[in-house]
C-alpha positions in Angstrom: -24.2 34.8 -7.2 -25.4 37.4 -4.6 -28.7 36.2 -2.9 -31.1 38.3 -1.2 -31.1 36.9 2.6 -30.6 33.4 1.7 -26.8 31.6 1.7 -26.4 30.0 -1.9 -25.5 26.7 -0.3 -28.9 26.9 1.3 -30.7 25.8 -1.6 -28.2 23.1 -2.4 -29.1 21.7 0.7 -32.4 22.2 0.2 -32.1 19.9 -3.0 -30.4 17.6 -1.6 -32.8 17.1 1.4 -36.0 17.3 -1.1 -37.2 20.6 0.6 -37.5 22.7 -2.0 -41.3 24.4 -1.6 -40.1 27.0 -5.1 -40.1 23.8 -6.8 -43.5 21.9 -7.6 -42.7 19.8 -10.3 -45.9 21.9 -11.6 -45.5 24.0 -15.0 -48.1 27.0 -14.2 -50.6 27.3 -16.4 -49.1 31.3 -17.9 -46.5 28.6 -19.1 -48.1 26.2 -20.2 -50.7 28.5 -22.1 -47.2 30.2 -23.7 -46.1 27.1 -24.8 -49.2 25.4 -26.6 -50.7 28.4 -28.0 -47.4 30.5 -29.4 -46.3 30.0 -33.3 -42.5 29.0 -32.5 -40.7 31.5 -35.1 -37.8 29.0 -37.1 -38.0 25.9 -38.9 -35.2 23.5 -38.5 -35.5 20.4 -40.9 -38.9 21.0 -42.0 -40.2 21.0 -38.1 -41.1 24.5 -36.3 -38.8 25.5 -33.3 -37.3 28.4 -31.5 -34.7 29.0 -28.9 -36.2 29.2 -25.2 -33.6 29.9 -22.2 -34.6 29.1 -18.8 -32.9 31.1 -16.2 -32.6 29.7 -12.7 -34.4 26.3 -14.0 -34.2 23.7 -10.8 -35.1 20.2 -11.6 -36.1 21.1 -14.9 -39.8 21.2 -15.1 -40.7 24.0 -17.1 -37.7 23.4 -19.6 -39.2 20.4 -19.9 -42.2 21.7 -20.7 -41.1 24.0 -23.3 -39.0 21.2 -25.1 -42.2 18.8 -25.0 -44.2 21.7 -27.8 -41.4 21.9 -30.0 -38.8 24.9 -28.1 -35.2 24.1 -28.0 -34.2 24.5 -24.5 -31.3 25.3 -22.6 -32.0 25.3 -19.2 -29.4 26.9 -16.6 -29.1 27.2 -12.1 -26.2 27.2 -10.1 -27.0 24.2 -8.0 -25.7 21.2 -9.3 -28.0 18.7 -7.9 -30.7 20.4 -9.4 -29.2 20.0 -13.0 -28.5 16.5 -12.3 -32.1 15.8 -11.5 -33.0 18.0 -14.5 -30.8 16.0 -16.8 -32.3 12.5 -15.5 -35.7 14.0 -15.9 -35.2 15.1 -19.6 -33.9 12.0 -20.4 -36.7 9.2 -19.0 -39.0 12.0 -21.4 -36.8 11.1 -24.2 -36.2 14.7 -24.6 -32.9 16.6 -25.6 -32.2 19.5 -23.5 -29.4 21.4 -22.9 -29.1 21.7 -19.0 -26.1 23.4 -17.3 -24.8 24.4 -14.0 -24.4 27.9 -14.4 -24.7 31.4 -12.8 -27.4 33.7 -13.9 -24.9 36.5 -13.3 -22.7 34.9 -15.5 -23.8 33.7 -18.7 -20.6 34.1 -21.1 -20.4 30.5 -21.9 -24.2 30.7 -23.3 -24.2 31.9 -26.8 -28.1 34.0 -28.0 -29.9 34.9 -29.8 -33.4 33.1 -28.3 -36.4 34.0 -29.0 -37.8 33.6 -25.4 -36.5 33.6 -21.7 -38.7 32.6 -18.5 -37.5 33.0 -14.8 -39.3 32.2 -12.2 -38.5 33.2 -8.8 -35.1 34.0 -9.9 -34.5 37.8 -10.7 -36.1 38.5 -6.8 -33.6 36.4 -5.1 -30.9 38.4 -6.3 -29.4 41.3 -4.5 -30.8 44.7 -5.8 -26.8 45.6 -6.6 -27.1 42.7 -8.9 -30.0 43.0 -10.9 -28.9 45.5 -13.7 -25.9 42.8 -14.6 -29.2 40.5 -14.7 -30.5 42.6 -17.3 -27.9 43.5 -19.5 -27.1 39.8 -20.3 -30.7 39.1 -20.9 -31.0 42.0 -23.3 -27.7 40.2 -25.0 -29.2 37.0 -25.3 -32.5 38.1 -26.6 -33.3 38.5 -30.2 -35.3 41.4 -31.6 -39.0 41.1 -30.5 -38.0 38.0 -28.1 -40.4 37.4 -24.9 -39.7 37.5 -21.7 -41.8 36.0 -19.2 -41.1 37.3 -15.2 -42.9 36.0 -11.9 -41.6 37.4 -8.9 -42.7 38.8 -5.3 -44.2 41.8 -5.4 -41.6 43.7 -2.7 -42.7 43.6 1.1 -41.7 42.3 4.3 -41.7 38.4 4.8 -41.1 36.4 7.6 -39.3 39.6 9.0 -37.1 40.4 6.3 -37.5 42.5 3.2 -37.9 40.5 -0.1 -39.3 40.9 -3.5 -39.1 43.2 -6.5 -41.5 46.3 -6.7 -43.3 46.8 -10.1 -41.1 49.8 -10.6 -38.3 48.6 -10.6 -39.0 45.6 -13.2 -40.1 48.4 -15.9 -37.2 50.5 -14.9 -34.6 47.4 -14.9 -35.1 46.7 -18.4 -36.0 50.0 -20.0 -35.4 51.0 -22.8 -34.4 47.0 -23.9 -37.5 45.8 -23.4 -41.2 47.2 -23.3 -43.6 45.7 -21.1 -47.0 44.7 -22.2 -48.8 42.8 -19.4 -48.6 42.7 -15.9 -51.2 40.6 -13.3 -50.8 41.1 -10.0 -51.6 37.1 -7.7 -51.0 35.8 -4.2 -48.2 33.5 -3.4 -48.7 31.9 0.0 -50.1 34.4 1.5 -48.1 37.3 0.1 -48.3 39.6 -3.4 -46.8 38.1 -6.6 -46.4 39.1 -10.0 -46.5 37.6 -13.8 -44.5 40.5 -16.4 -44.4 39.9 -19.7 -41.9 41.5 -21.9 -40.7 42.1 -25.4 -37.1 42.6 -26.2 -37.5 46.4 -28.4 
């Protein structure tokens, strides 16, 4: 996977030293307000479910989340520690999840449709040249009238270097797919964030 300014064996390392400031072991409240207030769309066995994918997932947190109000999860990032820690974290919760070391740039080995996909922090981290790949697969995995839920960087310089994702370019990125309904503009440390939410058309 192509990262924007940052080595992939970076964040690796990162997990492995326990440095890893993306990762707060905090669901925010956008997904936890998702979660307890959304009628999950299929019943399995007489109980209420849906298919929820999180794409670049760390330790597990908001998979974990998800799985806790009924979603069956599959939960995927390319570091391995991460998943490892994910996997021991979804089991001491007695909770089945389906956790796997994989890149988001290539998903062929997880089979849609879901009804719902969060990433956050993911899609800016990739290099603009791989963002469109990004969005295809999504738009594959997807079902009709699926949710997406996005929080990125707003683009803009930090720490000297050029990160982000401008507004633009997220409706533009997954036109005609998907049609965006909400966006709220925050502050991440200092800097402009975003929450998108989007329905696969």
């Amino acid at each position: 996977m192509k990262l924007l300014n940052l080595p992939r064996w970076l964040f690796e390392w990162s997990y492995w030293r326990g440095r890893t400031p993306w990762d707060t072991s905090i669901t925010p409240p956008e997904v936890v307000e998702f979660a307890a207030n959304t009628r999950l769309p299929r019943t399995v066995g007489g109980a209420p479910t849906g298919r929820a994918l999180d794409l670049g997932c760390g330790t597990g947190t908001n998979a974990i989340t998800l799985a806790r109000h009924g979603w069956t999860v599959t939960g995927v990032d390319f570091s391995p520690k991460a998943i490892r820690t994910a996997r021991r974290k979804a089991a001491q919760a007695d909770l089945e999840i389906d956790f796997r070391v994989a890149d988001v740039l290539d998903l062929q080995g997880i089979a849609g449709p879901y009804d719902f996909a969060l990433d956050i922090g993911c899609l800016h981290s990739l290099e603009p040249t791989s963002r469109e790949r990004y969005a295809d697969q999504l738009a594959g995995l997807l079902c009709t009238g699926g949710r997406y839920m996005l929080y990125a960087w707003v683009d803009g310089t930090r720490r000297g270097k050029n990160r982000g994702i401008s507004q633009e370019e997220v409706a533009t990125l997954f036109a005609p797919e998907f049609k965006l309904t909400q966006t709220v503009i925050g502050e991440d440390r200092g800097a402009r964030s975003a929450w998108y939410w989007l329905t696969r058309a």
